[in-house]
MDAnalysis code that builds the backbone (N, CA, C; Angstrom):
import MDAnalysis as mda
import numpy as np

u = mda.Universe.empty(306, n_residues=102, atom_resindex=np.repeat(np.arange(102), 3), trajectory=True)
u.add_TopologyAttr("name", ["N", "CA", "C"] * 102)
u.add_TopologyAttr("resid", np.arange(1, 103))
u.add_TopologyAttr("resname", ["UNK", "UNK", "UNK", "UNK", "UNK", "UNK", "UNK", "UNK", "UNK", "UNK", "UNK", "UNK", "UNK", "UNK", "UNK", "UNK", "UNK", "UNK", "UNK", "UNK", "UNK", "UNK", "UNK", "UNK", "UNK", "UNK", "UNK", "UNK", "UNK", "UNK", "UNK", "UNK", "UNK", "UNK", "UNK", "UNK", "UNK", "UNK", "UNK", "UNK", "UNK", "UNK", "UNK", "UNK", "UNK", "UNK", "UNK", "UNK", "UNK", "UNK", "UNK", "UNK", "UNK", "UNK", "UNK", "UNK", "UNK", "UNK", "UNK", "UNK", "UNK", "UNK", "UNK", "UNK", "UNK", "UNK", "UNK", "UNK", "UNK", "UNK", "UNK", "UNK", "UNK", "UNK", "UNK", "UNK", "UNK", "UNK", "UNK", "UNK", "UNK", "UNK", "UNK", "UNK", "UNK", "UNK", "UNK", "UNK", "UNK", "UNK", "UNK", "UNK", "UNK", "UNK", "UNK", "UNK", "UNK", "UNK", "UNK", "UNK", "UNK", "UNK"])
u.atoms.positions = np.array([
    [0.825, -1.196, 0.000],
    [0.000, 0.000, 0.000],
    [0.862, 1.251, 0.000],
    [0.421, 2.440, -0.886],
    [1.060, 3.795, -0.758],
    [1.123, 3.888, 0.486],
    [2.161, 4.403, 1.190],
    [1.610, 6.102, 2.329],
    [1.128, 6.603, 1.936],
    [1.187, 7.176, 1.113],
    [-0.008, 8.324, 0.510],
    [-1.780, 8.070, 0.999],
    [-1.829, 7.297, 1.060],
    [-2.874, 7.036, 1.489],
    [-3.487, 7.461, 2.552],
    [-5.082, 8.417, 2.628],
    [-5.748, 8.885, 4.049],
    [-5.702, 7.672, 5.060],
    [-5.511, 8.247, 5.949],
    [-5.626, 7.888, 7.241],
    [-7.256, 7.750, 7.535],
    [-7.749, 7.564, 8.372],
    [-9.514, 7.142, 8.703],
    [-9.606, 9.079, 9.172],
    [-8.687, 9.734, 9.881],
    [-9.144, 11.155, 9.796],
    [-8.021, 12.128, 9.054],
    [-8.316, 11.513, 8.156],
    [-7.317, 12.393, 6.764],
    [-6.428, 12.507, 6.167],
    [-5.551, 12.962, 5.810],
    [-4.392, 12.945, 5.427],
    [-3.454, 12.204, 6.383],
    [-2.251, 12.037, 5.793],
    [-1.231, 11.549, 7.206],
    [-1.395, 12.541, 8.221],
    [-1.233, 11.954, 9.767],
    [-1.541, 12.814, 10.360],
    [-0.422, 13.851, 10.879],
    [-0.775, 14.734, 11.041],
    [0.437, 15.995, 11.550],
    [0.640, 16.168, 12.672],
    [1.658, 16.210, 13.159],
    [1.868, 16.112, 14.781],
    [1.072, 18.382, 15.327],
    [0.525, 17.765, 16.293],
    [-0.191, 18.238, 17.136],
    [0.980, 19.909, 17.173],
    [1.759, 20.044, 17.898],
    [2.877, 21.261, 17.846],
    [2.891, 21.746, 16.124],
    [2.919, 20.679, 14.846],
    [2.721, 21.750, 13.824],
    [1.698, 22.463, 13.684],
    [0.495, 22.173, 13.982],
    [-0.591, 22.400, 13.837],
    [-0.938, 24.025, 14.659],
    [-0.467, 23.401, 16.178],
    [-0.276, 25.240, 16.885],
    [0.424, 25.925, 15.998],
    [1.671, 25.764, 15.551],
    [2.108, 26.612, 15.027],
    [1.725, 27.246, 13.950],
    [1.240, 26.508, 12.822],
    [0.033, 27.098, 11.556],
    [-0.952, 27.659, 12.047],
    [-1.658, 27.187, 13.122],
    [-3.083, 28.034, 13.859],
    [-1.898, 29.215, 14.273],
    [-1.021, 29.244, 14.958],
    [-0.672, 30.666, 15.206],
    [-0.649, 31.602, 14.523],
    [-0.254, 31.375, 12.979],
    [0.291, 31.962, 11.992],
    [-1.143, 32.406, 10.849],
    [-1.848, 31.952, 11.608],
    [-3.549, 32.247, 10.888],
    [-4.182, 31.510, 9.730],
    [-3.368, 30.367, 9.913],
    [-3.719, 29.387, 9.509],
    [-5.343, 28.598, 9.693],
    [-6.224, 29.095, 9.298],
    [-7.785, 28.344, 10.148],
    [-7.723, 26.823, 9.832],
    [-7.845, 26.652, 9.106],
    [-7.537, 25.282, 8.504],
    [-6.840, 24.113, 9.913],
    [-6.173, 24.480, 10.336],
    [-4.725, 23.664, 11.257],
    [-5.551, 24.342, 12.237],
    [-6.141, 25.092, 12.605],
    [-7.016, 25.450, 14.198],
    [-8.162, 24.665, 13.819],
    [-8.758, 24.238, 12.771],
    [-9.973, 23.224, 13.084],
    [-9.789, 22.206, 12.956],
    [-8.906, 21.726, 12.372],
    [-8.242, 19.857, 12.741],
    [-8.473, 20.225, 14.163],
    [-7.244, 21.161, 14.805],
    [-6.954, 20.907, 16.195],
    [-8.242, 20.892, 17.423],
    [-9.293, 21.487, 16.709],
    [-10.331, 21.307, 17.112],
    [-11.271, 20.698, 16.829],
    [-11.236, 19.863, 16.081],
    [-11.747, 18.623, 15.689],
    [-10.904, 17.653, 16.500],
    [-9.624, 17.437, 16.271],
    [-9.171, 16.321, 17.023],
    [-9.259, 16.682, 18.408],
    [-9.599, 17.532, 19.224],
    [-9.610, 17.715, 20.690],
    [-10.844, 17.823, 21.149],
    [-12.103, 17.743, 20.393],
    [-13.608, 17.550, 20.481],
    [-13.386, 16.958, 21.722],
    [-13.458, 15.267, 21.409],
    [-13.686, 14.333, 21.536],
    [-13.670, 14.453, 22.913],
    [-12.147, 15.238, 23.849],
    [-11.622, 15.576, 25.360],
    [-12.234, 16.528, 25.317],
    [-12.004, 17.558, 24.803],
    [-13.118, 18.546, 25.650],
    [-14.637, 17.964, 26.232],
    [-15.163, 17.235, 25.370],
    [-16.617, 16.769, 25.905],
    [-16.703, 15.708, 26.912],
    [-15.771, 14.991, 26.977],
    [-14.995, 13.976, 27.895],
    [-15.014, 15.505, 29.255],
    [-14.211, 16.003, 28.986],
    [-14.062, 16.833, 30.291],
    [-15.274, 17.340, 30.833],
    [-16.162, 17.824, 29.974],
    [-17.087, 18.710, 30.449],
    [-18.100, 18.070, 30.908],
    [-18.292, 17.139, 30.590],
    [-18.988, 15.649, 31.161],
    [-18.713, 14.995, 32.440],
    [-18.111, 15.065, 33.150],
    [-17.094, 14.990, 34.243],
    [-17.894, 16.191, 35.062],
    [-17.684, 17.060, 34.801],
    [-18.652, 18.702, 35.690],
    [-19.898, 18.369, 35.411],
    [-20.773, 17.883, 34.530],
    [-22.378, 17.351, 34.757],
    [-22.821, 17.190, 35.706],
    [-22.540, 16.165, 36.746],
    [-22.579, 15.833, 37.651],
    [-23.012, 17.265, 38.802],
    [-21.898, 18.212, 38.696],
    [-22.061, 19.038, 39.516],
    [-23.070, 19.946, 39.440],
    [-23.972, 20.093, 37.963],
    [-24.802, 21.273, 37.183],
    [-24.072, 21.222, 36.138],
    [-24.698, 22.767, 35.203],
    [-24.273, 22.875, 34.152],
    [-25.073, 22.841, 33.208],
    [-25.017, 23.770, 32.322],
    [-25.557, 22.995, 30.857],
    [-24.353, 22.619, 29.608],
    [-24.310, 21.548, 29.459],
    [-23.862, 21.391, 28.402],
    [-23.234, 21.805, 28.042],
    [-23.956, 22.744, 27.183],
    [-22.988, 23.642, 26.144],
    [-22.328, 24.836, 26.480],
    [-23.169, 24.936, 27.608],
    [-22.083, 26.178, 28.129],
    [-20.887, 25.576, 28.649],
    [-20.718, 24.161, 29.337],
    [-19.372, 23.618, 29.450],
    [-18.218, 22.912, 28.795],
    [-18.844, 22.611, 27.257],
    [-18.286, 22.711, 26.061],
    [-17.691, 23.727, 25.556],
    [-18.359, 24.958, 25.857],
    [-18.064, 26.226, 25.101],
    [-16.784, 26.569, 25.688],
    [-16.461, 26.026, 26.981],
    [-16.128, 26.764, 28.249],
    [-14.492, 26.090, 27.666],
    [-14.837, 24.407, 27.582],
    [-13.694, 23.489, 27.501],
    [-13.207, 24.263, 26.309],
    [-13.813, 24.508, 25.010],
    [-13.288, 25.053, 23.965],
    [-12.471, 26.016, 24.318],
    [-12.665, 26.993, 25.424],
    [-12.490, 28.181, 25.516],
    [-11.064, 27.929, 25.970],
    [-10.996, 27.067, 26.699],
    [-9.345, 26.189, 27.270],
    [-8.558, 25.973, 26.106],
    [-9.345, 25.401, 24.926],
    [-8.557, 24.714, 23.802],
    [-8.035, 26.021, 23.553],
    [-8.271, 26.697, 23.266],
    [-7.927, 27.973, 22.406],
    [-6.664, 28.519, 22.958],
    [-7.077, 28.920, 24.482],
    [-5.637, 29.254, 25.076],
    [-4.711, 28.379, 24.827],
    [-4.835, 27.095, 25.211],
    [-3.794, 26.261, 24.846],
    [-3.174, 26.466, 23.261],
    [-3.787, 26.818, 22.351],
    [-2.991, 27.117, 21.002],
    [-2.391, 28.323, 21.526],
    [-2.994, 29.188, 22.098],
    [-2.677, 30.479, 22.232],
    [-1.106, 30.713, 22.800],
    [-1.081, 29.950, 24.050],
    [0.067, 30.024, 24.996],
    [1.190, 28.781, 25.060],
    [0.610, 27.515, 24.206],
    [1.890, 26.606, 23.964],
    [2.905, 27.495, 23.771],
    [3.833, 26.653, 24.999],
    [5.431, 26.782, 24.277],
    [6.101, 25.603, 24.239],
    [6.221, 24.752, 23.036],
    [7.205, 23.614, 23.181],
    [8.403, 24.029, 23.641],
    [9.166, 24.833, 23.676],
    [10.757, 25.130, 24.587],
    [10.524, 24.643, 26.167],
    [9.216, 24.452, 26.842],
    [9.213, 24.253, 28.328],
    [9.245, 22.720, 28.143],
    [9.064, 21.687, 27.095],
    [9.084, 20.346, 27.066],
    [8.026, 19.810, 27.666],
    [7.082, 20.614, 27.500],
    [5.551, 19.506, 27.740],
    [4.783, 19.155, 26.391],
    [4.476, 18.418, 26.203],
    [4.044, 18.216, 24.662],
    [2.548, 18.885, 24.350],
    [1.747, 19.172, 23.356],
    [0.580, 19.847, 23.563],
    [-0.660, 18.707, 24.309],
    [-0.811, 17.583, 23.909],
    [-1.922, 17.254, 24.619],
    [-2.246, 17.672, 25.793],
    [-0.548, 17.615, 26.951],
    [-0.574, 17.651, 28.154],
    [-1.056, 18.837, 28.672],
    [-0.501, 19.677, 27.658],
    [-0.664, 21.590, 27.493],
    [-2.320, 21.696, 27.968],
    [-3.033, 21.376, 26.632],
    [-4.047, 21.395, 25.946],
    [-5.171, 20.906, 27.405],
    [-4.893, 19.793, 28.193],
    [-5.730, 18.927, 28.884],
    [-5.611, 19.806, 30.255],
    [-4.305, 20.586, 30.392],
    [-4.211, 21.503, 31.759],
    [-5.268, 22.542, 31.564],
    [-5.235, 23.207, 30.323],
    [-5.677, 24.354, 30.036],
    [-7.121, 24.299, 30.312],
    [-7.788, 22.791, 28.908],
    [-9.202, 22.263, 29.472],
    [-9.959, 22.634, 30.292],
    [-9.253, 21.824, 31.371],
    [-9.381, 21.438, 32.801],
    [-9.717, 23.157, 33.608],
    [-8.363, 23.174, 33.669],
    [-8.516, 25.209, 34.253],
    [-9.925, 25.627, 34.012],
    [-10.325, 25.864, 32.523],
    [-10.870, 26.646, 31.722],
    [-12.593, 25.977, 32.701],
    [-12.528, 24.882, 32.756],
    [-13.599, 24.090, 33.035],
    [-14.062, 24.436, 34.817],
    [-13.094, 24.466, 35.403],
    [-12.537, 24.445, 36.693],
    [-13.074, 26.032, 37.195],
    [-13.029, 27.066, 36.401],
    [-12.472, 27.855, 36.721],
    [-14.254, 29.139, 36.522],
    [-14.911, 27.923, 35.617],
    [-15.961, 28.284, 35.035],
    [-17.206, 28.642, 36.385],
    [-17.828, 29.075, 36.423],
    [-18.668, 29.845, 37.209],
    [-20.469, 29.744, 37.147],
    [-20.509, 29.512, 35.997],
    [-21.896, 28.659, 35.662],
    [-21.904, 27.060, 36.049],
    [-21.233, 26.327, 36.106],
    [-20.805, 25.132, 36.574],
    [-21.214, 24.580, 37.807],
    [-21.300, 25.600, 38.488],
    [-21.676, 25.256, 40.280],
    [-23.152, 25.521, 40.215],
    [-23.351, 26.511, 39.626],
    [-24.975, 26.859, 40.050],
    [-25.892, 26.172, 39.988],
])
């Protein structure tokens, strides 16, 4: 079989740090993979706070709102890789949220 060949979500896949870096550079394209491939945890996370209240989508919106910083403020020079980045930020973003408790 080629490499060339898609992967089940697209092209070969691109490591996660190129992708910040094209979303930095205003790239939209490489910010909605990255948000496509981080769906999946954000809703994982925000699902987790259900329990406590919440609606939904406001704790989706919220997790998103994490994703973003995390493109925003990665720095691979500190040697954490982005998922780890990405899942702190989440979390915070989720954590930190204020509609959540009520």
């Amino acid at each position: 079989m080629s490499s060339n060949l898609p992967e089940a979500n697209g092209p070969r896949r691109v490591a996660d740090e190129s992708l910040v870096a094209q979303a930095r550079n205003g790239e939209v394209e490489a910010y909605n993979r990255l948000v496509s491939r981080y769906y999946g945890l954000v809703r994982l996370r925000a699902a987790a706070r259900l329990l406590r209240g919440g609606d939904p989508d406001d704790l989706i919106q919220e997790g998103l709102i994490g994703l973003y910083k995390a493109v925003r403020d990665f720095r691979p020079e500190h040697g954490t890789g982005f998922r780890r980045f990405a899942e702190a930020c989440i979390d915070r973003e989720l954590t930190n949220h204020r509609g959540s408790t009520q």
